[in-house]
C-alpha positions in Angstrom: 27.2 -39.6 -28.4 27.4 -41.8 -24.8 26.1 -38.8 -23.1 23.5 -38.0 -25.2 22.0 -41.5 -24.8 22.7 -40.6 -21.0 20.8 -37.8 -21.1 17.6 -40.0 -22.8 17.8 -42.9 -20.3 17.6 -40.0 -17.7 14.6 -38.7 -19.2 13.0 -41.8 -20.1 13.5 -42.8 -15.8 12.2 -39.1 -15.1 9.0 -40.0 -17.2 8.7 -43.3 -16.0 8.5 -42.1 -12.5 6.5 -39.7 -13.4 3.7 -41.8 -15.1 4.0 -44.0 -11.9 3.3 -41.2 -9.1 0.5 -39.5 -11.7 -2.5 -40.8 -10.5 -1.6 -40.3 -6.9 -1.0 -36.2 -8.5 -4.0 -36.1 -10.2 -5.5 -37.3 -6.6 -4.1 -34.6 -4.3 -4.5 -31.9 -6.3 -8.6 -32.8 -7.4 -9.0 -33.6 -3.6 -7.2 -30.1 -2.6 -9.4 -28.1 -5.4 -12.6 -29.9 -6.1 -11.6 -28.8 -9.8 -10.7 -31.5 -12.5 -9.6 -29.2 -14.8 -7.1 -27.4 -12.1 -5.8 -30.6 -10.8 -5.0 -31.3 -14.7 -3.2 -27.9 -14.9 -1.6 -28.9 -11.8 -0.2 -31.8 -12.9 1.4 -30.7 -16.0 2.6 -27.9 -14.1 4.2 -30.4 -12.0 5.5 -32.3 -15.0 7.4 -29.4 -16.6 9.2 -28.8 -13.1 10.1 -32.2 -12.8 11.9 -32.2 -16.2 13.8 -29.1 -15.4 14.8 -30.1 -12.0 18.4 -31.6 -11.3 17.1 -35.0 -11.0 20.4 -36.3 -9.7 20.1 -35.8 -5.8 15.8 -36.4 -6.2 16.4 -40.1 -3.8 12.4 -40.2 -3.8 10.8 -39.3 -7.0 7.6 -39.7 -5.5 7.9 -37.8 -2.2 9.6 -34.6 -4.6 6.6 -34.5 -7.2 3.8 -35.2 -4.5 5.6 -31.9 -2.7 5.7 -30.1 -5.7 2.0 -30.8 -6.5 0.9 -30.5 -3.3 2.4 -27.0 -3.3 0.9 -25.7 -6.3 -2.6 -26.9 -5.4 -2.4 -25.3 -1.9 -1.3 -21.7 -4.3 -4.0 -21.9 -6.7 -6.7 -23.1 -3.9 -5.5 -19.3 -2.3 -5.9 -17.6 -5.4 -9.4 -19.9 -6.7 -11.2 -18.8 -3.3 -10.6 -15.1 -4.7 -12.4 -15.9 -7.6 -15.2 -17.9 -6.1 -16.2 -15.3 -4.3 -17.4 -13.6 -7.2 -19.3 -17.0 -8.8 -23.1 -16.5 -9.5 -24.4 -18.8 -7.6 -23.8 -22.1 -5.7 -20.4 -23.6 -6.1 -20.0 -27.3 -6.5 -17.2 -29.4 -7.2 -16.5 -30.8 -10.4 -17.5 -34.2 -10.7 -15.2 -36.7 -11.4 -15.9 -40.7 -13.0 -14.2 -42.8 -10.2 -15.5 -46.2 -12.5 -12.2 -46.9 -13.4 -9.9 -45.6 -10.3 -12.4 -45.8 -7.6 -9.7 -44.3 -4.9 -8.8 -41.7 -7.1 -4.6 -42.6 -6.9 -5.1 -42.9 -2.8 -4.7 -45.3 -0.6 -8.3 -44.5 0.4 -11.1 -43.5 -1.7 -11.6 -40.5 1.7 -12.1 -36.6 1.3 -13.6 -38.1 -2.6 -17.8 -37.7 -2.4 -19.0 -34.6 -3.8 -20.4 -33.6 -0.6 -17.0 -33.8 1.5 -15.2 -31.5 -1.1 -18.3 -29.2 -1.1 -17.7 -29.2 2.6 -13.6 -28.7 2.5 -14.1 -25.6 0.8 -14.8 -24.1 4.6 -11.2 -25.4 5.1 -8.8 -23.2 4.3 -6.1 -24.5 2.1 -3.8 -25.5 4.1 -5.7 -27.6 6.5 -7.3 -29.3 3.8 -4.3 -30.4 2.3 -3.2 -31.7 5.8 -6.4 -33.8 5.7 -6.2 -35.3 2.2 -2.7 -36.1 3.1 -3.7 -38.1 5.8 -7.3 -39.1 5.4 -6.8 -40.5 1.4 -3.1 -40.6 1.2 -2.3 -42.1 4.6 0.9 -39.8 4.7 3.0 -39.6 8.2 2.7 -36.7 10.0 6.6 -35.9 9.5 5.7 -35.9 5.7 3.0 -33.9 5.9 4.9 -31.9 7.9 7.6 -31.5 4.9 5.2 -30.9 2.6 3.6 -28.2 4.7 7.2 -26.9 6.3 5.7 -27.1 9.6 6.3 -29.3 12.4 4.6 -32.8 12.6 3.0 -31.9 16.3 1.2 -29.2 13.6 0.7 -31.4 10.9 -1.2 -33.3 13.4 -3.5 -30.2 14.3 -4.3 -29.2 11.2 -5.8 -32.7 10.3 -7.7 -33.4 13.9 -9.3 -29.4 13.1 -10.0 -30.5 9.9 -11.6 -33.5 11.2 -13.6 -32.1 13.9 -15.2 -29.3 11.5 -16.1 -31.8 8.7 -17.8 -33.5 11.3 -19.8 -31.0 12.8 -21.3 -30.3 9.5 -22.1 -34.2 8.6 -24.0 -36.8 10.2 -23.1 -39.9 9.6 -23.3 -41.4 6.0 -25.7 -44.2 4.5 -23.9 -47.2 3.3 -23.8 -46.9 -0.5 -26.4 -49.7 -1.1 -28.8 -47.3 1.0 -27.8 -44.2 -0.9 -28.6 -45.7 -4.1 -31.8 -46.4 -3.2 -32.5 -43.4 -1.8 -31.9 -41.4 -4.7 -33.8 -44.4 -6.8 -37.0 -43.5 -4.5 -36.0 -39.2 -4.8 -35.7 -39.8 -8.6 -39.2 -41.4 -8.7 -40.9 -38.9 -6.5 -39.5 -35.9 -8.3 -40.0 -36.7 -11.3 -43.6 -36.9 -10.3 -43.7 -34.2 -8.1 -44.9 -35.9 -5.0 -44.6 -34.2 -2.3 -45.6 -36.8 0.5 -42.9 -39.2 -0.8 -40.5 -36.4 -1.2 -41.1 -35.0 2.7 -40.7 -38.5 3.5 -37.6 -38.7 2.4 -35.8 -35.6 3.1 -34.0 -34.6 6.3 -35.7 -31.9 8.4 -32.3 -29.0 7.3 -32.0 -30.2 4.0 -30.5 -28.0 1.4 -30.7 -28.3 -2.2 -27.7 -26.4 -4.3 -27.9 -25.8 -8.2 -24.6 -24.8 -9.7 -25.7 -23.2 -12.8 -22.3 -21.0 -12.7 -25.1 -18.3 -13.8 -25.0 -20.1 -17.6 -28.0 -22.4 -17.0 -31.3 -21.5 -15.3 -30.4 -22.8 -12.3 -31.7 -21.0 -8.4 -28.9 -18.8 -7.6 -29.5 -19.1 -3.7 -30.0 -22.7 -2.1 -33.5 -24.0 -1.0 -33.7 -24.8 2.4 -35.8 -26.8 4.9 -37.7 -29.8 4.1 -41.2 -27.9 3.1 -39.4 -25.6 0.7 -37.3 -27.7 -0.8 -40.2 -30.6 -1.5 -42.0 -27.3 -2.6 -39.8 -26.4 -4.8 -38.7 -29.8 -6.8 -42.7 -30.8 -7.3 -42.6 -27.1 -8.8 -40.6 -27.6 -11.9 -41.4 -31.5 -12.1 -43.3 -30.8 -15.1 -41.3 -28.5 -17.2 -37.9 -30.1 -16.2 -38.9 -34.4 -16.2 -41.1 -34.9 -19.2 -38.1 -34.1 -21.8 -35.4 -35.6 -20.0 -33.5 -38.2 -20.5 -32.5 -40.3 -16.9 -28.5 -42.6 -17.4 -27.6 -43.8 -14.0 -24.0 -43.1 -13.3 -21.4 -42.8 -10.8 -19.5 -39.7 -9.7 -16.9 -39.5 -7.0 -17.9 -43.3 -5.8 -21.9 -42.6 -5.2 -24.1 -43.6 -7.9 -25.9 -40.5 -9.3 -28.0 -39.4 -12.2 -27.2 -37.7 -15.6 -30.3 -35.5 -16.7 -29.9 -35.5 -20.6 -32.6 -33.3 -23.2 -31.9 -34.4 -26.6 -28.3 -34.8 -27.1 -27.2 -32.5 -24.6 -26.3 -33.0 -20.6 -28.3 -30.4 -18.2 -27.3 -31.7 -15.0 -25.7 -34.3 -13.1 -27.7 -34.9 -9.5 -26.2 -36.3 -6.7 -27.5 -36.8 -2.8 -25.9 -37.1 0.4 -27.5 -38.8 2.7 -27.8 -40.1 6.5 -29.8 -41.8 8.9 -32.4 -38.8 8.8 -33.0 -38.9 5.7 -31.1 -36.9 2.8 -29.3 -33.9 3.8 -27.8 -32.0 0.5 -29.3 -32.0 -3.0 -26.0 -31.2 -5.6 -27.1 -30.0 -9.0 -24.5 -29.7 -11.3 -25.5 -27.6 -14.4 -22.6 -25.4 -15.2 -21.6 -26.9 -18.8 -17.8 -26.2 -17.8 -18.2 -28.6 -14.9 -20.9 -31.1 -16.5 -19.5 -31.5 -19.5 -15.9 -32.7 -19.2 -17.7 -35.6 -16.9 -19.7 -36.5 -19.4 -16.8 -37.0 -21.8 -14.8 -39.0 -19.0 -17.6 -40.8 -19.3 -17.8 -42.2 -23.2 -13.9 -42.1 -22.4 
């Protein structure tokens, strides 16, 4: 009987520590695969190992389950690149409400913004972990380095290479007051197809991405360059505004837009933006991707 009710107190301290480290889980592995729905699978992947682990030498619960996530994600990032290669179409990452956790279980709310996962995906698994490690987490290199089973001197390369590539692709951002009106201004002049307004305010190498997933009837190449893009948006301004539906939002801490016809969600628009105007256009259309946002969002 005593070691039965062992055996429960054991679990119920497994679970508790559990529960505690989760957000932090749900955080690396999202940040790792851009994929709510993986970083989920992750997790309860996680979970199940944890409960069949010998518990009893485990000093750190934390440090063991963030290994063991970490892990996983880094496996099925390998494996998901396979599959992207073969996805019609743009890929985006899956939006994520950051209302209610606005760091997303990190110590920072870094490597979060739709556009810096978009950009990670050029990482490849490895040094991307290294970076959301450090970057969000603020982990030590020797525990990255554990994580990784590398040496920290590594760890530290991996996350300065990471680093100087995310740079090269990104200017430096707008505050968030400045993005927000930005997209108020892009919101205005696309709905009515301006063009003037909408040259104004895009970046010379802007690129606009729709991520239909080949469901919706998204473009299945970007648009690039200012002209084109400007082009392109006053172009379906009057099929696409005069049914919709606008609900300011936010998605991975940047206010954004959810584009509702009737009842139903067709896209989620979000901007990235710097000094020079905005730089990437992210339409998320794909209904696997849109519409577990959506219901995070009446969550």
């Amino acid at each position: 009987m005593h070691a039965g009710n062992d055996h429960t107190a054991a679990l119920d301290q497994a679970t508790r520590d559990f529960l505690a480290a989760r957000p932090q889980l749900f955080g690396i592995a999202y940040r790792i695969l851009g994929s709510s729905v993986e970083a989920e699978d992750i997790v309860q992947e996680t979970w199940l190992r944890w409960h069949h682990a010998d518990r009893t030498n485990v000093l750190e619960p934390t440090a063991f389950l963030t290994t063991v996530t970490a892990r996983l994600a880094i496996n099925l990032a390998r494996s998901a690149r396979v599959r992207r290669e073969s996805y019609i179409g743009p890929w985006l990452p899956e939006p994520v409400d950051t209302t209610v956790d606005p760091q997303m279980g990190a110590e920072r709310a870094e490597a979060l913004e739709l556009a810096v996962l978009f950009l990670m995906e050029k990482l490849n698994p490895v040094e991307r972990t290294a970076y959301v490690l450090r970057e969000a987490f603020d982990y030590p290199y020797h525990r990255i380095a554990d994580i990784l089973e590398t040496s920290a001197a590594n760890a530290r390369q991996l996350v300065s290479r990471a680093r100087r590539r995310l740079a090269a692709e990104r200017r430096k951002r707008v505050s968030p007051a400045e993005h927000r009106r930005l997209l108020e201004v892009f919101l205005a002049a696309a709905q009515t197809g301006d063009l003037s307004v909408l040259e104004d305010l895009l970046a010379e190498d802007v690129v606009s991405y729709s991520d239909g997933g080949g469901v919706r009837g998204a473009s299945r190449i970007p648009v690039v360059g200012r002209l084109r893009v400007a082009k392109y948006l006053a172009a379906f301004a009057p099929r696409f505004w005069p049914e919709a539906d606008i609900q300011w939002v936010e998605a991975n801490g940047r206010s954004s837009v959810l584009v509702s016809a009737g009842q139903n969600a067709v896209a989620l628009l979000c901007i990235d933006a710097s000094a020079e105007g905005i730089d990437r256009i992210m339409w998320v259309m794909n209904p696997s991707k849109l519409l577990p946002y959506v219901a995070s969002l009446s969550g």
